[in-house]
C-alpha positions in Angstrom: -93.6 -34.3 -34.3 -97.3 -34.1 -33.2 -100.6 -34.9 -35.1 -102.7 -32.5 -32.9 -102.0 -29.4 -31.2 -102.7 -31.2 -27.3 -100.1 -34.1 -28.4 -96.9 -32.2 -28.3 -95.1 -30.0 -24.8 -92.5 -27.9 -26.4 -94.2 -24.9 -27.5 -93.2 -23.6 -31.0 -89.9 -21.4 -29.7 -88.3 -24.3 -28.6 -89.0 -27.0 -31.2 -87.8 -24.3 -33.8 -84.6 -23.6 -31.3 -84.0 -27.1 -31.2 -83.9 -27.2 -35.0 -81.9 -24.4 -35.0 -79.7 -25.9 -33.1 -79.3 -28.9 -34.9 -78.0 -27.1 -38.2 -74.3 -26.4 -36.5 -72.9 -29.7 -36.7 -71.3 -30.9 -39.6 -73.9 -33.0 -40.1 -76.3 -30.2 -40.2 -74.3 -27.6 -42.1 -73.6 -30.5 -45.1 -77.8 -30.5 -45.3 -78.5 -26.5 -45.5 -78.2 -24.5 -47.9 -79.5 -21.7 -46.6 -80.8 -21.5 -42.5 -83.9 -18.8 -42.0 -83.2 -18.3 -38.7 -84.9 -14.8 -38.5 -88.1 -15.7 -40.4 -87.8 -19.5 -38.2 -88.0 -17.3 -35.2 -90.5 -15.2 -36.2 -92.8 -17.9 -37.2 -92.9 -20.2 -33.9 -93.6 -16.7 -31.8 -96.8 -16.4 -34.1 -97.6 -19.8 -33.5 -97.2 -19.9 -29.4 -99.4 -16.9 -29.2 -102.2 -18.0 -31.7 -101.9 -21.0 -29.1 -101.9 -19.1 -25.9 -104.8 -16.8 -27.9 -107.2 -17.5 -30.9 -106.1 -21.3 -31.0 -103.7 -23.4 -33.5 -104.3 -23.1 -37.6 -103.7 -26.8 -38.3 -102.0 -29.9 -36.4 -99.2 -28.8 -38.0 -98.8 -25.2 -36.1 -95.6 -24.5 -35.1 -93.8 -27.5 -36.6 -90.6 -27.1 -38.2 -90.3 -28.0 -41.8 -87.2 -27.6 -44.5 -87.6 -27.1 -48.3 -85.1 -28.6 -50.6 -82.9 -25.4 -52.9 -86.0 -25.9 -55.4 -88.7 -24.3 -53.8 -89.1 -20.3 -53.7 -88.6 -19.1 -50.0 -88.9 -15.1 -49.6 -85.8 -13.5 -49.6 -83.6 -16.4 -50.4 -81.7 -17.7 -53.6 -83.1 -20.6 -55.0 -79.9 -22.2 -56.1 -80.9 -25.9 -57.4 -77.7 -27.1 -55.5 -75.6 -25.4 -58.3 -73.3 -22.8 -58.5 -73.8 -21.5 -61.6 -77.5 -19.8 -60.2 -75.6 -18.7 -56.4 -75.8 -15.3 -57.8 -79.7 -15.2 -58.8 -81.6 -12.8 -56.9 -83.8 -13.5 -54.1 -87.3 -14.9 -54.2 -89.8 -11.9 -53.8 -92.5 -14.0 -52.4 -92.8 -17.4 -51.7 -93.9 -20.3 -53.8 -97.2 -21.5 -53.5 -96.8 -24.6 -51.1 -94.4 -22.8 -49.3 -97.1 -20.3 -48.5 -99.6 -22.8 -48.4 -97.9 -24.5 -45.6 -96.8 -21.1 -43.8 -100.9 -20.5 -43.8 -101.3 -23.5 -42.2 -98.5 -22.1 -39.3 -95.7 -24.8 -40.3 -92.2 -23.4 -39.4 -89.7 -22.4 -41.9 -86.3 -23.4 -40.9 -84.8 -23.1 -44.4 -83.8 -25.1 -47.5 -81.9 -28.4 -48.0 -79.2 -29.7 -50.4 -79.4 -31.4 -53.0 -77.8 -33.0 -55.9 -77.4 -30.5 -58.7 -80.3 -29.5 -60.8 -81.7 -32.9 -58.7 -80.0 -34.3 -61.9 -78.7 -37.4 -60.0 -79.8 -40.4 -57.9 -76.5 -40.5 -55.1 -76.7 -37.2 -53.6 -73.2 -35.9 -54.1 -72.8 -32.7 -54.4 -69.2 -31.1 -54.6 -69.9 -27.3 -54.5 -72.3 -27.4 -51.3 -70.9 -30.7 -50.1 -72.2 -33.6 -49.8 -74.9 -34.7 -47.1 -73.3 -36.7 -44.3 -75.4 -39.9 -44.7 -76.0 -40.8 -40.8 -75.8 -44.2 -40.8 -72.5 -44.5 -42.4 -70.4 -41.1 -43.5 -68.5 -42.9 -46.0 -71.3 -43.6 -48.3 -73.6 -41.5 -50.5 -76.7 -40.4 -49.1 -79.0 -40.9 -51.8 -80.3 -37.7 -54.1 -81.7 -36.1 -55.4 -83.3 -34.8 -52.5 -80.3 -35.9 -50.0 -80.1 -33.0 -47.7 -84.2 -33.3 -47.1 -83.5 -36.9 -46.0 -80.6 -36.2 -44.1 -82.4 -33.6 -42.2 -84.9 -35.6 -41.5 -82.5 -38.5 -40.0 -80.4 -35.9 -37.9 -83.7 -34.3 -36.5 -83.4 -30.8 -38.1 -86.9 -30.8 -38.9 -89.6 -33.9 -38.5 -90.6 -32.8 -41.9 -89.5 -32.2 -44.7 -90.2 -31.2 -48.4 -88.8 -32.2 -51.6 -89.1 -33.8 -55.3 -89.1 -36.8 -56.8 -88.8 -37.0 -60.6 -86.8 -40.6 -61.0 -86.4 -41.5 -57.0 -85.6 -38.1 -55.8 -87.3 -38.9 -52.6 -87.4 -42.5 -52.2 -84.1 -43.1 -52.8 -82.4 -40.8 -49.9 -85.1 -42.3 -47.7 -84.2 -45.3 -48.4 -80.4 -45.3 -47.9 -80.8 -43.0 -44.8 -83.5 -44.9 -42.7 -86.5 -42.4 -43.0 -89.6 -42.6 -45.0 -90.3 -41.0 -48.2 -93.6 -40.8 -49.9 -93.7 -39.7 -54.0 -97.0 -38.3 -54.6 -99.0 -38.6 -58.1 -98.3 -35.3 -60.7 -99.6 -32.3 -59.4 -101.1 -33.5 -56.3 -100.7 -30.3 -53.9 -101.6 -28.2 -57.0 -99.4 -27.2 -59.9 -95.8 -28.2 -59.5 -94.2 -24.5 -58.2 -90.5 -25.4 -58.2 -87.9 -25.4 -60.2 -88.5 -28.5 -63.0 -85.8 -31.0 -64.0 -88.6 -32.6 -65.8 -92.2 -31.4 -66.1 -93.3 -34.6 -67.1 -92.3 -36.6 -64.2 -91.5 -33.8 -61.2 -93.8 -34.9 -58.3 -93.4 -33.4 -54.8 -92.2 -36.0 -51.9 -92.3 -35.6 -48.0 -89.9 -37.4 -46.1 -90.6 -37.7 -42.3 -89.9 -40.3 -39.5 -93.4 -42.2 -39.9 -95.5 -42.6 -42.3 -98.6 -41.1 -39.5 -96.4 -37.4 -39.6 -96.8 -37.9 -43.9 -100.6 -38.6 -43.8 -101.1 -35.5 -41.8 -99.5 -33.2 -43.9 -100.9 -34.9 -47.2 -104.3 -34.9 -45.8 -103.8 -30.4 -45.1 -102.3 -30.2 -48.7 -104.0 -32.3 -51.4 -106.3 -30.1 -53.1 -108.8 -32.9 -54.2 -110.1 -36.1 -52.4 -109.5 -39.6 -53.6 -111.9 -42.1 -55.1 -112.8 -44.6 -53.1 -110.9 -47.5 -52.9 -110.2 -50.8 -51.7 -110.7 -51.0 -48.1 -108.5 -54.4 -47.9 -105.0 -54.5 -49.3 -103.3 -57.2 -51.1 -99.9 -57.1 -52.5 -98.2 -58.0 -55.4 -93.9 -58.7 -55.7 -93.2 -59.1 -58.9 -91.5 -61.4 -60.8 -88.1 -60.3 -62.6 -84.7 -58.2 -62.4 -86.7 -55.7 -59.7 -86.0 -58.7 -57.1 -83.4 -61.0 -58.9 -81.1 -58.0 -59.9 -80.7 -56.8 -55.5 -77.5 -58.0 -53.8 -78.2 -60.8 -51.3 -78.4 -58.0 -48.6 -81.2 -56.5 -50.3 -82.8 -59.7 -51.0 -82.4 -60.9 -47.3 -83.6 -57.9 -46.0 -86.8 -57.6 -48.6 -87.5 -61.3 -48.2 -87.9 -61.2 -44.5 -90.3 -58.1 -45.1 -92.6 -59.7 -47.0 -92.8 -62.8 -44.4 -93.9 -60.4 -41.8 -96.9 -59.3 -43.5 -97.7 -62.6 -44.5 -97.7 -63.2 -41.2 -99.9 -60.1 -40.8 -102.4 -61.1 -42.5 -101.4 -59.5 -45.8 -102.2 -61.3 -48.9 -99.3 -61.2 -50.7 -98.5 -62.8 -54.3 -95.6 -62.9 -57.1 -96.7 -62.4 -60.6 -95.1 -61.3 -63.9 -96.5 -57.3 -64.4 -96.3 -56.8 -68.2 -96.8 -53.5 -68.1 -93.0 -53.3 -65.5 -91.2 -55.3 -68.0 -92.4 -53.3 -71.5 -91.8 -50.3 -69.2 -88.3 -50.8 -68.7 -87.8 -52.3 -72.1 -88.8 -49.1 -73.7 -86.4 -46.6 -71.1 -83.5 -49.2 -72.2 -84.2 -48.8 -75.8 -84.9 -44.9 -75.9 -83.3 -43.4 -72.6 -85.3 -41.5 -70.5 -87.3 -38.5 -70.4 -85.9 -37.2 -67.4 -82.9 -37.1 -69.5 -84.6 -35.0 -72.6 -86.2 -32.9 -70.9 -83.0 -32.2 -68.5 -80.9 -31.3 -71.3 -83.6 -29.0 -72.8 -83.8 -26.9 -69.6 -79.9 -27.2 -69.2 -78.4 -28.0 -72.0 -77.3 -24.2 -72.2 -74.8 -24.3 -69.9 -72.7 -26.8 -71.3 -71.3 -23.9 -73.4 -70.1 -22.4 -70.4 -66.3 -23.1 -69.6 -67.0 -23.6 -66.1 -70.3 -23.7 -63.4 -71.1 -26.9 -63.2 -70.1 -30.6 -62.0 -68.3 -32.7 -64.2 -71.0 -35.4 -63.8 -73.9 -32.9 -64.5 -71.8 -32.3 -67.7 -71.8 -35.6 -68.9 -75.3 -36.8 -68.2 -76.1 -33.5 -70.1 -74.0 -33.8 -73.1 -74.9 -37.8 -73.6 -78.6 -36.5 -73.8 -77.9 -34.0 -76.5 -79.7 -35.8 -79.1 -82.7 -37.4 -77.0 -85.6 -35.6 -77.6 -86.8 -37.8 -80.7 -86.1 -40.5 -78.9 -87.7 -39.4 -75.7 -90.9 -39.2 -78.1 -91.2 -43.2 -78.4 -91.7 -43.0 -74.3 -94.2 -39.8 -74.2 -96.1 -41.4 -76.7 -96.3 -45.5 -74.9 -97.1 -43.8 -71.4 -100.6 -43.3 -71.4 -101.2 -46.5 -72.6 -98.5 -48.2 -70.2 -100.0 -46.1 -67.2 -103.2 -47.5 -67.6 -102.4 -51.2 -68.1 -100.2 -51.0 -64.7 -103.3 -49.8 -62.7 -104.9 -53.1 -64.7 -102.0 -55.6 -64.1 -102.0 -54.6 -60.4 -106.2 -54.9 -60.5 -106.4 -53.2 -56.8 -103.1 -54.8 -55.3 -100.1 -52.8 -54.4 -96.7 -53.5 -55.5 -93.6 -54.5 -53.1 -89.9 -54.3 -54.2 -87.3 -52.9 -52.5 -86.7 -49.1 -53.3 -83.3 -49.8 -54.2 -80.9 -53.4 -55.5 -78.0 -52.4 -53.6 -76.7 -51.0 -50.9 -75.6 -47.3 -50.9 -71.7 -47.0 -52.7 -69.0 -45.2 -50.8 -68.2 -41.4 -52.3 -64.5 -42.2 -52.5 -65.0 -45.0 -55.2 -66.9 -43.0 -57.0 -65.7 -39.7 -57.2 -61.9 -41.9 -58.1 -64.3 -43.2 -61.2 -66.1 -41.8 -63.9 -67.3 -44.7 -65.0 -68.2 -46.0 -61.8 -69.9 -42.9 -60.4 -71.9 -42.8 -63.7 -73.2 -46.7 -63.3 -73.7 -46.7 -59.8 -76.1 -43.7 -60.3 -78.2 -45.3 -63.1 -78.2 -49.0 -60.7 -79.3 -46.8 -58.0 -83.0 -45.1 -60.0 -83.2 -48.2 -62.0 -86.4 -48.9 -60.3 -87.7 -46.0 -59.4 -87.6 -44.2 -63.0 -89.2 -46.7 -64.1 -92.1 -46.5 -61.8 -92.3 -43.1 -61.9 -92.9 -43.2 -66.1 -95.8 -45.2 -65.0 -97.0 -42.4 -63.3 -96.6 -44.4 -59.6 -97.1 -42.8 -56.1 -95.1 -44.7 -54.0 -93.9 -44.8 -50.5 -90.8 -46.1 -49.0 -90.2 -47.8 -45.5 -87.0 -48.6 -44.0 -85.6 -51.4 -43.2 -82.3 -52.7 -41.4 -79.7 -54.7 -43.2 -79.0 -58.2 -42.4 -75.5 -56.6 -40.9 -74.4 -53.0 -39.4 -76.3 -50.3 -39.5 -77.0 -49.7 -43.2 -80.7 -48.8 -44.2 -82.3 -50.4 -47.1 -86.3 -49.6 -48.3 -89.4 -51.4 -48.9 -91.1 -49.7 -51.6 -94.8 -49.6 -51.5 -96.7 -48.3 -55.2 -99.8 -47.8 -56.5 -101.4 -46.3 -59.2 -101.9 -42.3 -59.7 -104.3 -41.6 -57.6 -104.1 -44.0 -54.5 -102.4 -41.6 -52.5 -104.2 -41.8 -49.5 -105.2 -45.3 -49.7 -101.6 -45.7 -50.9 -100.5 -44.3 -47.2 -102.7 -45.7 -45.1 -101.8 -49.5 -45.9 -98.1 -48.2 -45.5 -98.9 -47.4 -42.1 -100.1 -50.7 -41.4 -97.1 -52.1 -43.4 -95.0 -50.5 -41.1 -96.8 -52.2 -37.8 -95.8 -55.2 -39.6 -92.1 -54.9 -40.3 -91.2 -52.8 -37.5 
């Protein structure tokens, strides 16, 4: 992907062939919903003659991009990865960042799986299929937004868009060895998508670097940031959001934070009140994602049919959650400010996820299992994103085979772009 319009020598035709091209495999159909081949084509042509002519909208002219099943995209069904809304009509128009980023001459190539209703941290998804994670086919690719992160991995498009409500972004980047940024609510503009839950639903961008993210955050955020910090400090914390990884994880997150030690990064481990009362409170009352999941959904669990039986039973075990879910809307505000005090300018460093990504088999063999796995997998990114965190994941190698693990980077609503630009140092760093 290029920054500028001089950096990259394929013209727009045949980067948007190549990611054509790359949605045949199996690896590639797994991650599509739906290809815009047509509307692909037509886009790159506009873009190599505004080149050849009047000169390139953005940096971002002519450079393919894929939309996870959430978003609106002109003449195709916006399915939310389930079956039960295959038959909705077509969008008229497009959504708003969907047009937004067709202004700006960014290359449609379609939209990406995803688990269904993005109710679901592993990514599994058994009307569309699953994503083929690349590293290792056996094992879950992350979710929600596990066709966006696959696409990214397999090269379908050096861009692409999703959400992130619980870890819907992070989470797939993570366990597929891109990188996944969470922006702070509302960021681009009012959310457009489909909402699993208002209250949390942020749009992510995965990409290969963390440079291709800043380019396309700095074209779409509708407001400037304060000024912050021009020095960065870190901050692990002390608790279950280390302790709680397997060794792998540890091993692999340890040796990340040695390296920017040895960068020149101060780093320090201190107890966060505002993590632990966090989590405390999710534990107690459940989550919101939950209450406000079975209030947009909960309908269909009257149906006989149409959805996946683990959709079903995250639904039905938050049929009773919305007085509950009012002990957590009511200690966020509160919670969201005294993280942005405990963390007093730092950034916080854990890894994205405490294990390593679980094989499909095993789970889809056990109910239990599946359901466990799932809530181990967004333990720590729920709970960041109920304090209202941007956050940005890096990948890192396990200690053995090929299997992708994350350093998660977070910050305060807000710190978005101060938030990126120390991950792009980070990732000098830890390679």
């Amino acid at each position: 992907m290029t920054t500028g319009p001089s950096v990259c020598r394929l013209s727009a035709r045949e980067r948007c062939e190549d990611a054509l091209a790359s949605t045949k495999p199996a690896a590639g159909r797994s991650t599509m919903i739906t290809v815009t081949e047509e509307r692909a084509r037509r886009d790159a042509a506009a873009s190599d003659e505004r080149r050849r002519t009047v000169g390139l909208r953005s940096p971002l002219d002519g450079v393919p991009i894929v939309w996870k099943d959430l978003f609106d995209v002109e003449g195709t069904v916006t399915t939310c990865g389930s079956s039960s809304l295959s038959d909705r009509p077509p969008a008229v128009t497009d959504g708003t960042l969907v047009r937004r980023a067709h202004e700006l001459g960014l290359v449609t190539v379609g939209k990406t799986n995803l688990s269904e209703f993005a109710f679901s941290g592993l990514g599994i998804n058994q009307h569309f299929g699953t994503p083929v994670n690349p590293l290792d086919p056996a094992r879950v690719p992350g979710g929600s937004s596990s066709g966006a992160a696959v696409a990214v991995a397999v090269g379908i498009a050096p861009l692409a868009v999703g959400t992130d409500t619980s870890g819907s972004v992070r989470v797939p980047a993570a366990f597929c060895g891109c990188v996944g940024f969470r922006a702070s609510h509302n960021r681009y503009g009012r959310n457009d998508f489909r909402a699993l839950s208002p209250t949390l639903d942020s749009v992510g961008v995965l990409a290969r670097t963390v440079e291709d993210i800043r380019v396309f955050d700095r074209l779409m955020a509708r407001d400037g940031d304060p000024a912050r910090p021009a020095t960065v400090r870190a901050v692990v914390p002390v608790g279950e959001w280390v302790d709680d990884c397997t060794p792998g994880v540890r091993t692999s997150f340890a040796a990340a934070v040695e390296r920017l030690r040895a960068d020149g990064v101060p780093i320090e481990t201190a107890e966060l009140p505002s993590l632990a009362h966090a989590q405390s409170l999710i534990d107690t009352h459940g989550t919101i994602v939950g209450a406000d999941a079975y209030a947009a959904y909960g309908h269909l669990l009257s149906a006989p049919a149409g959805i996946e039986p683990a959709t079903r039973r995250r639904l039905s075990r938050n049929a009773g959650s919305q007085a509950a879910a009012a002990s957590l809307r009511a200690a966020m505000p509160a919670l969201r400010r005294q993280f942005s005090a405990d963390l007093a300018g730092a950034v916080l460093l854990c890894p994205t996820v405490r294990h390593e990504p679980p094989r499909i088999d095993d789970l889809l063999a056990s109910d239990d299992l599946y359901d466990a796995w799932n809530a181990s997998t967004l333990r720590t990114t729920m709970m960041l994103s109920y304090l209202g965190a941007c956050g940005v994941t890096l990948p890192l190698r396990g200690p053995s085979g090929p299997l992708s693990q994350g350093l998660l980077v977070s910050a305060p609503a807000g710190w978005d772009s101060a938030l990126l630009a120390w991950a792009s140092r980070f990732t000098e760093a830890v390679g």
